[in-house]
LUMTI-541539 format. One line per 10 residues: number of its first residue (from 1); their letters; for each residue x, y, z of N, C-alpha, C. Coordinates in nm, 2 decimals, always signed. Each point is the difference from the previous one (the first is absolute). Layout:
# residues N
NUM = A = X,Y,Z,X,Y,Z,X,Y,Z | ...
//
This chain:
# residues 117
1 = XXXXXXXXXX = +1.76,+1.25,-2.08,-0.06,+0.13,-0.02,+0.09,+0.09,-0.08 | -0.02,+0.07,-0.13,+0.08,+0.07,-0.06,-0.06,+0.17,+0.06 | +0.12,+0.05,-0.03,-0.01,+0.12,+0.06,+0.03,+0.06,-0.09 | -0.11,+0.09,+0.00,+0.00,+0.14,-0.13,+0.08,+0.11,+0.06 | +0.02,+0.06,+0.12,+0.05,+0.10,+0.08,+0.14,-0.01,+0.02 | +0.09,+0.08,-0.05,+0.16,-0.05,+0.06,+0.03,+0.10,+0.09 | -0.10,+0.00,+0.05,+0.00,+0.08,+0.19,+0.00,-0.12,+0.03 | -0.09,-0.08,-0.02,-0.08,-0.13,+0.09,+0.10,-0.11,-0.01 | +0.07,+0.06,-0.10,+0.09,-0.13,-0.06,+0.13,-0.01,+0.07 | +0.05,+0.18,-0.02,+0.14,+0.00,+0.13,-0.06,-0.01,+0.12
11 = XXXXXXXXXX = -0.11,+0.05,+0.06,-0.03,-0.09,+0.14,+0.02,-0.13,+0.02 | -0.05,-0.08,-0.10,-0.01,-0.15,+0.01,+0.11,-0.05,+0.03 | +0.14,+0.04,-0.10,+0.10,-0.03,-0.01,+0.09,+0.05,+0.17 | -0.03,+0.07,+0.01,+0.04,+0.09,+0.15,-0.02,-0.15,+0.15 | -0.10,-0.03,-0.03,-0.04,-0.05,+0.11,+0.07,-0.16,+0.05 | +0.04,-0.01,+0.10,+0.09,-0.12,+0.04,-0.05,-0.12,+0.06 | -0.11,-0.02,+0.02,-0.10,-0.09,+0.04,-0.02,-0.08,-0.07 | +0.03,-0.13,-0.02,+0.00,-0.08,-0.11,-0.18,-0.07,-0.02 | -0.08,-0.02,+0.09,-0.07,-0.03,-0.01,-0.15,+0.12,-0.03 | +0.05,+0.10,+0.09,-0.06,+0.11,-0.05,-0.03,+0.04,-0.16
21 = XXXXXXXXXX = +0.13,-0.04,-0.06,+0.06,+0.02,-0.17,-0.13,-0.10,-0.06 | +0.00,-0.13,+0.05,-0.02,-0.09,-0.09,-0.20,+0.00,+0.04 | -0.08,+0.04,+0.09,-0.12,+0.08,+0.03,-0.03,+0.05,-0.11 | +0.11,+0.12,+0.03,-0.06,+0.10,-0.12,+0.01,-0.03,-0.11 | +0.08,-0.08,-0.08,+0.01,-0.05,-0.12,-0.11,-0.08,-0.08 | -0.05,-0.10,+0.14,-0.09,-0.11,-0.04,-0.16,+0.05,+0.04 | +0.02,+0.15,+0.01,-0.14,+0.08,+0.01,-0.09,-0.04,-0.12 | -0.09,-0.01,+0.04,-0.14,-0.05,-0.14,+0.00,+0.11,-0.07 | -0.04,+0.00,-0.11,-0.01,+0.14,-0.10,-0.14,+0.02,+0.02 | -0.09,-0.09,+0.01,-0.16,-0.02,-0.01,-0.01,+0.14,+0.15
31 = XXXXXXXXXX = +0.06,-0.03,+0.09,-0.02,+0.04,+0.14,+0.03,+0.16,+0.04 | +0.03,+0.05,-0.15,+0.07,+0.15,+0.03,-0.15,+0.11,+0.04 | -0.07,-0.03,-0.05,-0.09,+0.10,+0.05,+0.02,+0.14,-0.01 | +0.07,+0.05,-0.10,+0.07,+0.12,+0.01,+0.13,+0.05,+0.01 | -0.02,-0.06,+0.08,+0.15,-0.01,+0.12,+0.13,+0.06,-0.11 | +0.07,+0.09,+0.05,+0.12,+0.02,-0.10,+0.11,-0.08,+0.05 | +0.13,-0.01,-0.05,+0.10,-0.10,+0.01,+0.07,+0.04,+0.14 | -0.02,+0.10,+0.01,+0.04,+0.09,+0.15,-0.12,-0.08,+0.09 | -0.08,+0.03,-0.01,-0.12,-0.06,+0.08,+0.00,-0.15,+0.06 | +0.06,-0.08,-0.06,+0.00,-0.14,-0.01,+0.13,-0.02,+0.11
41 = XXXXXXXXXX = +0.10,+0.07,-0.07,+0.14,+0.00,+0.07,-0.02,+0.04,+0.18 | -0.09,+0.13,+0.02,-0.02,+0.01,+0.11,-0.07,-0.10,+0.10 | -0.09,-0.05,-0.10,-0.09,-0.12,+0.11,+0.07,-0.11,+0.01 | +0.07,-0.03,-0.07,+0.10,-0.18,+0.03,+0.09,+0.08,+0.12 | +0.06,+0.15,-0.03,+0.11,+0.04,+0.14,-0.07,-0.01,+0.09 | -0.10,+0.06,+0.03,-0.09,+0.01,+0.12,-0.09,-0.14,+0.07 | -0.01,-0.12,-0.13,-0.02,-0.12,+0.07,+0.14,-0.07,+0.06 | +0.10,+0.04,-0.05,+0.15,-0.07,+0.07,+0.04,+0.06,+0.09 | +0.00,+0.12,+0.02,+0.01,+0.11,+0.14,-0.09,-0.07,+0.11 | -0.13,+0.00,-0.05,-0.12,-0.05,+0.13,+0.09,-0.15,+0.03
51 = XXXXXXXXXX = +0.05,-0.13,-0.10,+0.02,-0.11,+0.06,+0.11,+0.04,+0.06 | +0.09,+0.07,-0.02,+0.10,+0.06,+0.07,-0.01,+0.02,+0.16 | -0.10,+0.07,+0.01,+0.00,+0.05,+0.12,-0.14,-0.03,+0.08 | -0.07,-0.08,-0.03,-0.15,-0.05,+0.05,+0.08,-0.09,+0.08 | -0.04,-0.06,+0.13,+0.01,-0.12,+0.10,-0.04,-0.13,-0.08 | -0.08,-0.02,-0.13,-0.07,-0.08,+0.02,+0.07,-0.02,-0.15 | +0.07,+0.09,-0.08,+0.04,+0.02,-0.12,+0.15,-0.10,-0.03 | -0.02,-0.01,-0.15,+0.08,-0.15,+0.00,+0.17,+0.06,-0.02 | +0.01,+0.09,+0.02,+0.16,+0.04,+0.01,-0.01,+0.04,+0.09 | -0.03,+0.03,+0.10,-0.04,+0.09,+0.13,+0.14,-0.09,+0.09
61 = XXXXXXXXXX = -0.02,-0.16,+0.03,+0.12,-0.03,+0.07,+0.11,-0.03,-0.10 | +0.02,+0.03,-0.08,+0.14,+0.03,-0.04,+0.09,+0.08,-0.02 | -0.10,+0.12,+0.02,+0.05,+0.14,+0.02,+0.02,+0.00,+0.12 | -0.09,-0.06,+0.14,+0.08,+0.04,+0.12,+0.11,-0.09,-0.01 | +0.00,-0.11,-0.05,+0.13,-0.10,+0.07,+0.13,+0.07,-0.12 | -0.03,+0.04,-0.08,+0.14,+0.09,-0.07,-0.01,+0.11,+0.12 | -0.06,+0.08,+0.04,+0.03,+0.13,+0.08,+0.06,-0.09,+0.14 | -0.04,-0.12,+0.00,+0.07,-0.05,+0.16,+0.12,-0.02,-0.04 | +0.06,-0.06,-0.13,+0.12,-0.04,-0.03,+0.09,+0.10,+0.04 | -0.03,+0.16,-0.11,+0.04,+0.09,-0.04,+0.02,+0.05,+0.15
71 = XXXXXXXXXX = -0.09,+0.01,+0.10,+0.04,+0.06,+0.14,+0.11,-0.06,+0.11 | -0.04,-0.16,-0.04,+0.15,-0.08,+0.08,+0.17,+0.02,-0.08 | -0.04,+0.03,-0.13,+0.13,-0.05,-0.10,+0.03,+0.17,-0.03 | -0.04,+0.09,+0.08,+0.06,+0.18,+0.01,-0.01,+0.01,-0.17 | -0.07,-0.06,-0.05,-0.04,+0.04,-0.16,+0.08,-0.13,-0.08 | +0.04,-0.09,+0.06,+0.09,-0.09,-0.10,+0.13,+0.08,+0.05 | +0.04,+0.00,+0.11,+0.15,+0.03,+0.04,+0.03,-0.09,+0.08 | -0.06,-0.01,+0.07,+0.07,-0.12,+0.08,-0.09,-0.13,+0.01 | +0.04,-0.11,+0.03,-0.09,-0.10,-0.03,+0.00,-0.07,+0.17 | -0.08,-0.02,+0.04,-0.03,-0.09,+0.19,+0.03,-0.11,-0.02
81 = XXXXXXXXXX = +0.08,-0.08,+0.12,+0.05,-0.12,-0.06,-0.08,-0.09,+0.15 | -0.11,-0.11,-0.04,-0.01,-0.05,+0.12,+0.04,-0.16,+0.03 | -0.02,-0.02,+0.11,+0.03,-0.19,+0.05,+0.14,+0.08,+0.07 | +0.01,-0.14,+0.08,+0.12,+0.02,+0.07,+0.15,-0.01,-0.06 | +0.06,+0.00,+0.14,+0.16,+0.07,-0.08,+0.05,-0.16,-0.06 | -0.08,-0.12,+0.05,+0.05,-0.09,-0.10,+0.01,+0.01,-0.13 | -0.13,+0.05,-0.07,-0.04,-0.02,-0.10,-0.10,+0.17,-0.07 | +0.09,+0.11,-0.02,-0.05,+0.08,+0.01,-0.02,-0.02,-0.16 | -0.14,+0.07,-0.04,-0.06,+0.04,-0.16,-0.08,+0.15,+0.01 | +0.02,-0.01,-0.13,-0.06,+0.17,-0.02,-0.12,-0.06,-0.01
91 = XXXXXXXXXX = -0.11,+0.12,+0.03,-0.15,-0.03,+0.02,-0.06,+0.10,-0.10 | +0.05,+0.03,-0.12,-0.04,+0.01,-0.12,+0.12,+0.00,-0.09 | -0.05,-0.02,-0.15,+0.08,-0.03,-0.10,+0.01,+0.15,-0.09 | +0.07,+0.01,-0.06,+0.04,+0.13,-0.10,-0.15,-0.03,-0.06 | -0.03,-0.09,-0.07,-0.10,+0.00,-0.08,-0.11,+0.05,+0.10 | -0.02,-0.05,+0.09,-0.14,+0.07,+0.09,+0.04,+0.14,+0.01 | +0.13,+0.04,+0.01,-0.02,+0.15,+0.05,-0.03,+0.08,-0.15 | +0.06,-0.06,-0.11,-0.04,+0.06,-0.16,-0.16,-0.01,-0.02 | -0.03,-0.13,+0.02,-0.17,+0.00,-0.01,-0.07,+0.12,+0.09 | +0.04,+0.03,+0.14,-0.07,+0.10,+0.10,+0.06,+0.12,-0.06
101 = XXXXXXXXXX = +0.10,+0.04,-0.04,+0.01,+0.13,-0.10,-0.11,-0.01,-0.10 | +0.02,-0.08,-0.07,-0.11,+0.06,-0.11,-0.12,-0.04,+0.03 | -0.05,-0.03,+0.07,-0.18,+0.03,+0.11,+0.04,+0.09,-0.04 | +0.01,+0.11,+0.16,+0.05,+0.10,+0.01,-0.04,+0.11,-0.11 | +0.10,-0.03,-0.10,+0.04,+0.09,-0.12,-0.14,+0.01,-0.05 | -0.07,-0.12,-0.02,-0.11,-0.03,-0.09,-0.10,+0.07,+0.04 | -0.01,-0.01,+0.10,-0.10,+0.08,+0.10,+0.01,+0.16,-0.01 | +0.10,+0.00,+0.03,+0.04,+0.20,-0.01,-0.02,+0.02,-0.13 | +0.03,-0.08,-0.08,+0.01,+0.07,-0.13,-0.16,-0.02,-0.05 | -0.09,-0.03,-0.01,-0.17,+0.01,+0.02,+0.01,+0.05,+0.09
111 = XXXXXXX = +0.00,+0.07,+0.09,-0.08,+0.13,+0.09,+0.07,+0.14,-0.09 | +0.11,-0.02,-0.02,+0.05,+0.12,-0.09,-0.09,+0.01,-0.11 | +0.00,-0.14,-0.08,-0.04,+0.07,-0.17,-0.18,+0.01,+0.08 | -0.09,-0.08,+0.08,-0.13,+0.11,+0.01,+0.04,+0.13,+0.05 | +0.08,+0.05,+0.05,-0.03,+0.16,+0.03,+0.02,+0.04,-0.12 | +0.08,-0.02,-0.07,+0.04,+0.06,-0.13,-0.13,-0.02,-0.11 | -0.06,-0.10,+0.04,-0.16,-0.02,-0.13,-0.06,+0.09,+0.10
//
């Protein structure tokens, strides 16, 4: 989708949602109905927010299992180490607690930019 609006365009660029980005990009031109470039932008945020936060919605458990990470790991400060004292391992990896930050991030940052549209 080319974007005539460089409102619409620094929003675009704003937004950290990788999949969210690539939605709105691969929007139909045939499908605009009017719709201004703001318009479009708001309805892909508002379909990622719902999967976000719907029970039934397809990021819905990944956002809690990063919010479960982020609650056991004090934000990614300390890491829980389980199994016994033979054989003690950490029960997540840096990379899981990086991936559960940017849920997180990705999430906050779409509820921000809708209040802001």
């Amino acid at each position: 989708m080319l974007f005539t609006d460089k409102q619409a365009r620094k929003i675009f660029n704003s937004i950290k949602c990788y999949e969210c980005k690539e939605s709105i990009e691969s929007y139909p031109e045939d499908e605009r109905d009017g719709m201004t470039d703001i318009d479009i932008i708001r309805q892909e945020v508002e379909y990622f927010i719902y999967l976000f936060e719907e029970v039934d919605g397809a990021l819905s458990g990944d956002l809690e299992e990063s919010r479960e990470i982020l609650r056991e790991t004090h934000n990614g400060k300390t890491i829980p180490i389980v199994g016994g004292l033979a054989r003690p391992r950490l029960k997540y990896t840096e990379w899981d607690i990086k991936r559960a930050k940017n849920t997180v991030s990705e999430y906050r940052q779409l509820k921000s930019l809708l209040k802001k549209l």
